[in-house]
Each structure stands twice: as structure tokens, then as C-alpha cells.
N, CA, C and O atoms as a Tinker XYZ file with bonds, in Angstrom:
   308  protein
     1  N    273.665000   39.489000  272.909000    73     2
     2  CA   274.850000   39.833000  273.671000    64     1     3
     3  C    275.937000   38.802000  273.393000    63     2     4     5
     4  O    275.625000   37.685000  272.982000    81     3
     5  N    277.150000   39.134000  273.597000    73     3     6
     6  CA   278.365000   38.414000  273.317000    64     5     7
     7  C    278.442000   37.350000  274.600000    63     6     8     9
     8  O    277.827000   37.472000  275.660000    81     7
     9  N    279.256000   36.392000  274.272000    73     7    10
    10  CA   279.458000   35.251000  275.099000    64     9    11
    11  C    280.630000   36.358000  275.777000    63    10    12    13
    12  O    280.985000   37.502000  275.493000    81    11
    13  N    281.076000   35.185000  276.996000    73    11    14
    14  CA   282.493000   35.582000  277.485000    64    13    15
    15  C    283.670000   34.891000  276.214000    63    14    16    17
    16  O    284.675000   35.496000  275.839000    81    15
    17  N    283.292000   33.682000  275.771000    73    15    18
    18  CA   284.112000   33.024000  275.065000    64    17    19
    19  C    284.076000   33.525000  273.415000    63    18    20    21
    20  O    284.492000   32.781000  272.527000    81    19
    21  N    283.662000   34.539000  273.211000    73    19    22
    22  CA   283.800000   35.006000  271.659000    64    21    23
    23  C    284.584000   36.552000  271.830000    63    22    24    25
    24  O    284.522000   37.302000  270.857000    81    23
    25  N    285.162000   36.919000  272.808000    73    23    26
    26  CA   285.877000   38.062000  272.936000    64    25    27
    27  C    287.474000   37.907000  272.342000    63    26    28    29
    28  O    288.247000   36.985000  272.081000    81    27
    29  N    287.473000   38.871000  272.312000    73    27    30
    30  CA   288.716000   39.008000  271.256000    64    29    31
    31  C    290.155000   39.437000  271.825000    63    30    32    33
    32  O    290.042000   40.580000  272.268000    81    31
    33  N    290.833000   39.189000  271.907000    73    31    34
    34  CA   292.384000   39.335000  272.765000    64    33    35
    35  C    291.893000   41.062000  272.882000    63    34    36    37
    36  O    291.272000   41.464000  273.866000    81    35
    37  N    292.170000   41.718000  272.051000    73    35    38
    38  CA   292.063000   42.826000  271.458000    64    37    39
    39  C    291.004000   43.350000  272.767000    63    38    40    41
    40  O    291.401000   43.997000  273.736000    81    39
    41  N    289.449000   42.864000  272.518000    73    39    42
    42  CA   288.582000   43.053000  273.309000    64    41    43
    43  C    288.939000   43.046000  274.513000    63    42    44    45
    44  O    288.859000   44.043000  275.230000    81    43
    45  N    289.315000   42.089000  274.835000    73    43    46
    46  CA   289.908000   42.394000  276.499000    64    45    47
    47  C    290.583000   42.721000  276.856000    63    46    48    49
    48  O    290.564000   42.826000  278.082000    81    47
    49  N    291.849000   43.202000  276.062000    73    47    50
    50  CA   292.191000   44.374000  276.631000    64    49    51
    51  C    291.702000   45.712000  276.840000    63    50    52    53
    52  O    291.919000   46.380000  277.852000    81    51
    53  N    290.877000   46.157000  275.608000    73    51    54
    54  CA   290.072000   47.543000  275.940000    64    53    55
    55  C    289.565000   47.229000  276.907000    63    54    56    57
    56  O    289.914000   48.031000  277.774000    81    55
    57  N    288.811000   46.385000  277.365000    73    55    58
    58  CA   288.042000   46.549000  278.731000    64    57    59
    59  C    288.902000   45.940000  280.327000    63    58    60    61
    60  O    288.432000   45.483000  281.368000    81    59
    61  N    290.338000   46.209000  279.877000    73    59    62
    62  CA   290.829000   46.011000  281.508000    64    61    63
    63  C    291.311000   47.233000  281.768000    63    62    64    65
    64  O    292.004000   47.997000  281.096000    81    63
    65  N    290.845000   47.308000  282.837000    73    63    66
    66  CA   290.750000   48.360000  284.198000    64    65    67
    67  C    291.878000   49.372000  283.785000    63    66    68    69
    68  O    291.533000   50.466000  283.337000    81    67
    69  N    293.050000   49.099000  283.899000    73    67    70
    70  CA   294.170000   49.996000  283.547000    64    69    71
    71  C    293.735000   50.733000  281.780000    63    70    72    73
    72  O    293.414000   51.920000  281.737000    81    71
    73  N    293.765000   50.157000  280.871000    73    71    74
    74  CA   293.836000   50.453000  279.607000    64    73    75
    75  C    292.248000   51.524000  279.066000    63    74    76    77
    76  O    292.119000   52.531000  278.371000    81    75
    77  N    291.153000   50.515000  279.930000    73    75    78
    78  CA   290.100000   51.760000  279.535000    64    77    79
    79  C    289.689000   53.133000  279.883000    63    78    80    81
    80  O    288.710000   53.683000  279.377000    81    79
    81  N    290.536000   53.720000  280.841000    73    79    82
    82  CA   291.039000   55.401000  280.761000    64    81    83
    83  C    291.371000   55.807000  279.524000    63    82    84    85
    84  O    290.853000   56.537000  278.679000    81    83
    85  N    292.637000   54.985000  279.634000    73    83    86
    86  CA   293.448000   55.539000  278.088000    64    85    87
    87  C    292.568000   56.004000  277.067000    63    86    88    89
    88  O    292.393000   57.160000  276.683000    81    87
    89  N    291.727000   54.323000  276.452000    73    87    90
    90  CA   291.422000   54.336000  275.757000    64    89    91
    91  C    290.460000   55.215000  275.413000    63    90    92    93
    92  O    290.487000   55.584000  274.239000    81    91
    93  N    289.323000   55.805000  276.352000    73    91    94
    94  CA   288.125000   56.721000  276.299000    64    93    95
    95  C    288.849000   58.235000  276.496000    63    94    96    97
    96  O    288.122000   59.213000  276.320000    81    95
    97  N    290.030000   58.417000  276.798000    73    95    98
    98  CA   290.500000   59.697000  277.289000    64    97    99
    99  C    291.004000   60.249000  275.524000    63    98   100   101
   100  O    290.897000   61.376000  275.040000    81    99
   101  N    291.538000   59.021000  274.907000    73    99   102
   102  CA   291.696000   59.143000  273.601000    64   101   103
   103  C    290.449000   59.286000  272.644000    63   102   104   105
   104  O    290.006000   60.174000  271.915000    81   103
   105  N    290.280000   58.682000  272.803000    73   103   106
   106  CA   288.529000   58.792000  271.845000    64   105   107
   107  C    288.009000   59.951000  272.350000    63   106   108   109
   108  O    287.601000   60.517000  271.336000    81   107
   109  N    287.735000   60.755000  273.410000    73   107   110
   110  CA   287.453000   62.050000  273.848000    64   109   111
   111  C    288.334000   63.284000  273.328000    63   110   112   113
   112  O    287.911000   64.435000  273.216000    81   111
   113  N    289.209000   62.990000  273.126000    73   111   114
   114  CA   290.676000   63.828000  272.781000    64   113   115
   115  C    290.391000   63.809000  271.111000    63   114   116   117
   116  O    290.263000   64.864000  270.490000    81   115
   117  N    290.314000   62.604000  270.520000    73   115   118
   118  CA   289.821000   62.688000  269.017000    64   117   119
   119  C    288.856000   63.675000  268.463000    63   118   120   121
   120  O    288.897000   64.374000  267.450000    81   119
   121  N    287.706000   63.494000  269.701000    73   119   122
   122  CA   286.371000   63.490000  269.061000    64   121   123
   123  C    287.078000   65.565000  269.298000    63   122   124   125
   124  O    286.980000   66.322000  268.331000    81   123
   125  N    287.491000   65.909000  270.211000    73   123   126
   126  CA   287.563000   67.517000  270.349000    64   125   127
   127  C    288.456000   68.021000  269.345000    63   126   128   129
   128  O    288.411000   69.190000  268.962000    81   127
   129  N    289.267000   67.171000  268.910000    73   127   130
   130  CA   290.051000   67.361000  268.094000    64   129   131
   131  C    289.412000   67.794000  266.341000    63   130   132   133
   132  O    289.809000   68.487000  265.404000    81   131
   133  N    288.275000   66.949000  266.625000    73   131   134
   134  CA   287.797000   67.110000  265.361000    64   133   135
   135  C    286.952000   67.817000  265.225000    63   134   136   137
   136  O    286.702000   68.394000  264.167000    81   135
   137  N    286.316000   67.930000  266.287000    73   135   138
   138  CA   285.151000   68.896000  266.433000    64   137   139
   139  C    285.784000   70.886000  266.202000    63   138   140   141
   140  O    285.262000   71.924000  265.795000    81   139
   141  N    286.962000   70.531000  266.678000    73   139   142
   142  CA   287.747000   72.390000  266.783000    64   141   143
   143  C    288.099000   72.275000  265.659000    63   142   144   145
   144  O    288.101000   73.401000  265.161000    81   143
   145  N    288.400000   71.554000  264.969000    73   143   146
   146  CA   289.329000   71.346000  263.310000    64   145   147
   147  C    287.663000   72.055000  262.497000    63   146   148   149
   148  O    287.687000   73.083000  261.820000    81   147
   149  N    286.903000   71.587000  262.652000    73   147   150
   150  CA   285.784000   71.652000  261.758000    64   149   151
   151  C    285.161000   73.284000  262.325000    63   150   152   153
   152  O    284.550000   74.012000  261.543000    81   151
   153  N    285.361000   73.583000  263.409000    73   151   154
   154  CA   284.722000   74.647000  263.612000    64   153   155
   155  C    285.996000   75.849000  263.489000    63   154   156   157
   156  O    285.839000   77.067000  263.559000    81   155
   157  N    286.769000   75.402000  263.367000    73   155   158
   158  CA   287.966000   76.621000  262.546000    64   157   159
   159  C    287.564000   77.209000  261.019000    63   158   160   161
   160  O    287.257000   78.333000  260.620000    81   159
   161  N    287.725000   75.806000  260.313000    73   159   162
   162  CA   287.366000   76.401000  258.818000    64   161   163
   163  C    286.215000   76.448000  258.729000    63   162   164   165
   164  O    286.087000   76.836000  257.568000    81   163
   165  N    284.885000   76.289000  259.264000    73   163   166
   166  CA   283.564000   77.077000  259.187000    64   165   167
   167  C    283.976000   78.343000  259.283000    63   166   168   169
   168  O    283.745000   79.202000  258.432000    81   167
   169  N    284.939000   78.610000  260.883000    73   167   170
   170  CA   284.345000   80.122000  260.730000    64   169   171
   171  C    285.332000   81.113000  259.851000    63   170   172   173
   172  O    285.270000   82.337000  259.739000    81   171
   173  N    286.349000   80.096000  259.212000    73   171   174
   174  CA   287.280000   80.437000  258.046000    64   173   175
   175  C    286.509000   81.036000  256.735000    63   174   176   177
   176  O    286.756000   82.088000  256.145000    81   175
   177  N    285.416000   79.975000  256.426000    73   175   178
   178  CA   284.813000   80.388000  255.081000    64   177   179
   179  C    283.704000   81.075000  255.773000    63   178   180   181
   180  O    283.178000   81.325000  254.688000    81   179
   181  N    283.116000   81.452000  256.378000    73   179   182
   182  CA   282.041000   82.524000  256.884000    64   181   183
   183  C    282.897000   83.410000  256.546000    63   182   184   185
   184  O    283.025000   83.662000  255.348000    81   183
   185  N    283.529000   83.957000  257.324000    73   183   186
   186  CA   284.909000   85.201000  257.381000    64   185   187
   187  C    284.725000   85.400000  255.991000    63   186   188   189
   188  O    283.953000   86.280000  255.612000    81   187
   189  N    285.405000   84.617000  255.102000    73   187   190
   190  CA   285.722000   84.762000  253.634000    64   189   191
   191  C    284.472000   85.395000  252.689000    63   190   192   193
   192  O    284.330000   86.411000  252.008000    81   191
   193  N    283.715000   84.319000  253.006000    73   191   194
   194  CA   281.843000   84.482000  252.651000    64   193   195
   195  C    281.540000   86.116000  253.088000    63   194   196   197
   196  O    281.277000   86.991000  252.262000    81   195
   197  N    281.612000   86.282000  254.221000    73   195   198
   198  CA   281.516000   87.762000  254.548000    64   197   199
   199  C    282.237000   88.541000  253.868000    63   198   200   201
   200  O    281.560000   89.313000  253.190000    81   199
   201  N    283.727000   88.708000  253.727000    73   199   202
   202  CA   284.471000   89.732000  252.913000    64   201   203
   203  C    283.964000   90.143000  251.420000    63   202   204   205
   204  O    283.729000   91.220000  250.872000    81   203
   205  N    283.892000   88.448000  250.925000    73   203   206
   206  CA   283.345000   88.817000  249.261000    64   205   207
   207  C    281.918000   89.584000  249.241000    63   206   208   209
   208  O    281.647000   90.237000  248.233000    81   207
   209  N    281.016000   89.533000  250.289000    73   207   210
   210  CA   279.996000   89.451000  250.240000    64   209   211
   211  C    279.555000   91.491000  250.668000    63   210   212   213
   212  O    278.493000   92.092000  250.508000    81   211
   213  N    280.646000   91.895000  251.116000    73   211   214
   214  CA   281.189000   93.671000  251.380000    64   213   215
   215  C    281.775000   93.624000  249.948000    63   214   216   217
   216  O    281.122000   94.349000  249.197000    81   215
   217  N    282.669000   93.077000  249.419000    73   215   218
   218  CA   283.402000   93.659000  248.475000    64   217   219
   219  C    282.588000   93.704000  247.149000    63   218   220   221
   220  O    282.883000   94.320000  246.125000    81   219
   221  N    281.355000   92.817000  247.416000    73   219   222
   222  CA   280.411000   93.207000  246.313000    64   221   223
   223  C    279.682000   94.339000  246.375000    63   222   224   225
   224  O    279.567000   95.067000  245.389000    81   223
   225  N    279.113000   94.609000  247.541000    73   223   226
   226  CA   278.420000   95.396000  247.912000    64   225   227
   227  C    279.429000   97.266000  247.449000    63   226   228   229
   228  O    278.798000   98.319000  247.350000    81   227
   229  N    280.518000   97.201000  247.313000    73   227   230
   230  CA   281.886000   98.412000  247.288000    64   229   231
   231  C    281.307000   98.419000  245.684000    63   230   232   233
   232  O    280.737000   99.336000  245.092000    81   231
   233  N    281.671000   97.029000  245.193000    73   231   234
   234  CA   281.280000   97.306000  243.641000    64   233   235
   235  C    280.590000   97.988000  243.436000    63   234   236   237
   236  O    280.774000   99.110000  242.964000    81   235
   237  N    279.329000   97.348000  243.825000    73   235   238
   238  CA   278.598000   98.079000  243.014000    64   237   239
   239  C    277.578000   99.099000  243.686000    63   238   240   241
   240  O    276.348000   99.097000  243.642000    81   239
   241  N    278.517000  100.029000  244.362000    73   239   242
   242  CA   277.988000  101.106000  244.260000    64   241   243
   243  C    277.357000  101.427000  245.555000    63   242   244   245
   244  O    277.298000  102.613000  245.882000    81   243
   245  N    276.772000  100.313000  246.502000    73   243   246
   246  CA   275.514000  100.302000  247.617000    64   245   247
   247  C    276.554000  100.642000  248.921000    63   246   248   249
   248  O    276.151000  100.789000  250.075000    81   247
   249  N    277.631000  100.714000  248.601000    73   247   250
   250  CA   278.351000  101.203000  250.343000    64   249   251
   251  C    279.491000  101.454000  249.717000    63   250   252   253
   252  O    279.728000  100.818000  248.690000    81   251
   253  N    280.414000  102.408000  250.188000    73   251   254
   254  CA   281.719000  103.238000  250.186000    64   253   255
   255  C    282.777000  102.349000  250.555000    63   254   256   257
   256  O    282.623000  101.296000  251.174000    81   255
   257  N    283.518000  102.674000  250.273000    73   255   258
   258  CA   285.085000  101.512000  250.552000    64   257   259
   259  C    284.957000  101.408000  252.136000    63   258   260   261
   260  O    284.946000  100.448000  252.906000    81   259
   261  N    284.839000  103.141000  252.355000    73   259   262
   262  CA   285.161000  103.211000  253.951000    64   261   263
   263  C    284.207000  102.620000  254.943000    63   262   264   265
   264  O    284.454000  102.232000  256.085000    81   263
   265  N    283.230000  102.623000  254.382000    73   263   266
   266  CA   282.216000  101.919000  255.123000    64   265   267
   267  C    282.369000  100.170000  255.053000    63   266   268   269
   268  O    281.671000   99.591000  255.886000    81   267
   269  N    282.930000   99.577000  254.447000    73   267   270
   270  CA   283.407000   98.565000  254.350000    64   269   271
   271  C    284.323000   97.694000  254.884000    63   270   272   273
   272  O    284.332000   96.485000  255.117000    81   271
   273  N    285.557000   99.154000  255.102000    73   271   274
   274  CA   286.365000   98.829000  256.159000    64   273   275
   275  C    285.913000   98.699000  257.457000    63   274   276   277
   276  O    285.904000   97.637000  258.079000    81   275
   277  N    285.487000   99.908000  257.928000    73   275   278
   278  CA   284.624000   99.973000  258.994000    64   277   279
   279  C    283.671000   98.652000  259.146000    63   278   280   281
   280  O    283.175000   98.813000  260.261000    81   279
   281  N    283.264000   97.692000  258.726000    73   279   282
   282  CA   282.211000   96.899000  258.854000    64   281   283
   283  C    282.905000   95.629000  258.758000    63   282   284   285
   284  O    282.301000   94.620000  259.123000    81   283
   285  N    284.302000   95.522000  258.241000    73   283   286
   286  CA   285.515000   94.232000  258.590000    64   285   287
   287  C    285.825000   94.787000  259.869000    63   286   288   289
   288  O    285.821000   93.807000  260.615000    81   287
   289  N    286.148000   96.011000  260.690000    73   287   290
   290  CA   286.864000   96.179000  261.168000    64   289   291
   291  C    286.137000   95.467000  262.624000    63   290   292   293
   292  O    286.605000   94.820000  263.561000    81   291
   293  N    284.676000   95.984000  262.248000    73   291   294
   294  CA   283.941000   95.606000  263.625000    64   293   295
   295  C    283.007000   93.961000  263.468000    63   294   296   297
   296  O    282.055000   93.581000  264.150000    81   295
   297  N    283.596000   93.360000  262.505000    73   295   298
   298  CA   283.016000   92.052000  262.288000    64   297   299
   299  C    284.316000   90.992000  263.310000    63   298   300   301
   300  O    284.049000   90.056000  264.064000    81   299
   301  N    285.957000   91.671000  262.914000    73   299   302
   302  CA   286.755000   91.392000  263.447000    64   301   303
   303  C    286.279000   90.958000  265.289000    63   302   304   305
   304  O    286.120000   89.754000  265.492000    81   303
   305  N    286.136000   91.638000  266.155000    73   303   306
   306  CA   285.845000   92.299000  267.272000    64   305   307
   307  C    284.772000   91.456000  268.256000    63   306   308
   308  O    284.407000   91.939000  269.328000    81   307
């Protein structure tokens, strides 16, 4: 464990009373921040992953355009 006397200006301020709200309300605010950023473009390239993955299926032959649409339309939903 740390002394009292090896703390760091810096250090004590994060840990006075007024400032450590801030500071954890921010680091909480980061962490959601990053967490929604990352779960956007997952479900960005799923989405994508899914489309190519119908539009192969149109190719070649195993399902109808319309059925394709129909199957974006209700993936949408």
C-alpha cells in the first residue's frame, strides 16, 4: 500500500470529496460511450454480413429476389 507521503498532487486531488463525482461520473460516461460505439458497428457489420449473405443465396438460385426482400424486410423489424 502507498504511504500518505508518496501521493501525488494529481492523486489528491482525484480523491477529494468534491472532484471524485466528477471524476467516476466521467469514467462511467466513457466506459458507455464506448461500449454503444462498439455495439453500433457490430450490429452494422451483422446487418451487412446478413445482406451479402441473402444476396448470395438470390444468386444462386436457392431463394427468389422476392423472397429476399421479404426476409430484409422482416430482419429490419
Amino acid at each position: 500500500m502507498i504511504s500518505p507521503s508518496h501521493h501525488t498532487p494529481l492523486f489528491e486531488l482525484l480523491l477529494d470529496e468534491d472532484v471524485l463525482p466528477l471524476v467516476v461520473g466521467l469514467v462511467l460516461g466513457s466506459i458507455g460511450i464506448v461500449f454503444g460505439t462498439m455495439s453500433s458497428v457490430l450490429k452494422h457489420l451483422f446487418r451487412e454480413r446478413s445482406r451479402r449473405e441473402i444476396a448470395a443465396y438470390i444468386a444462386e438460385g436457392s431463394m427468389t429476389p422476392e423472397q429476399g426482400v421479404e426476409l430484409m424486410k422482416a430482419k429490419r423489424g
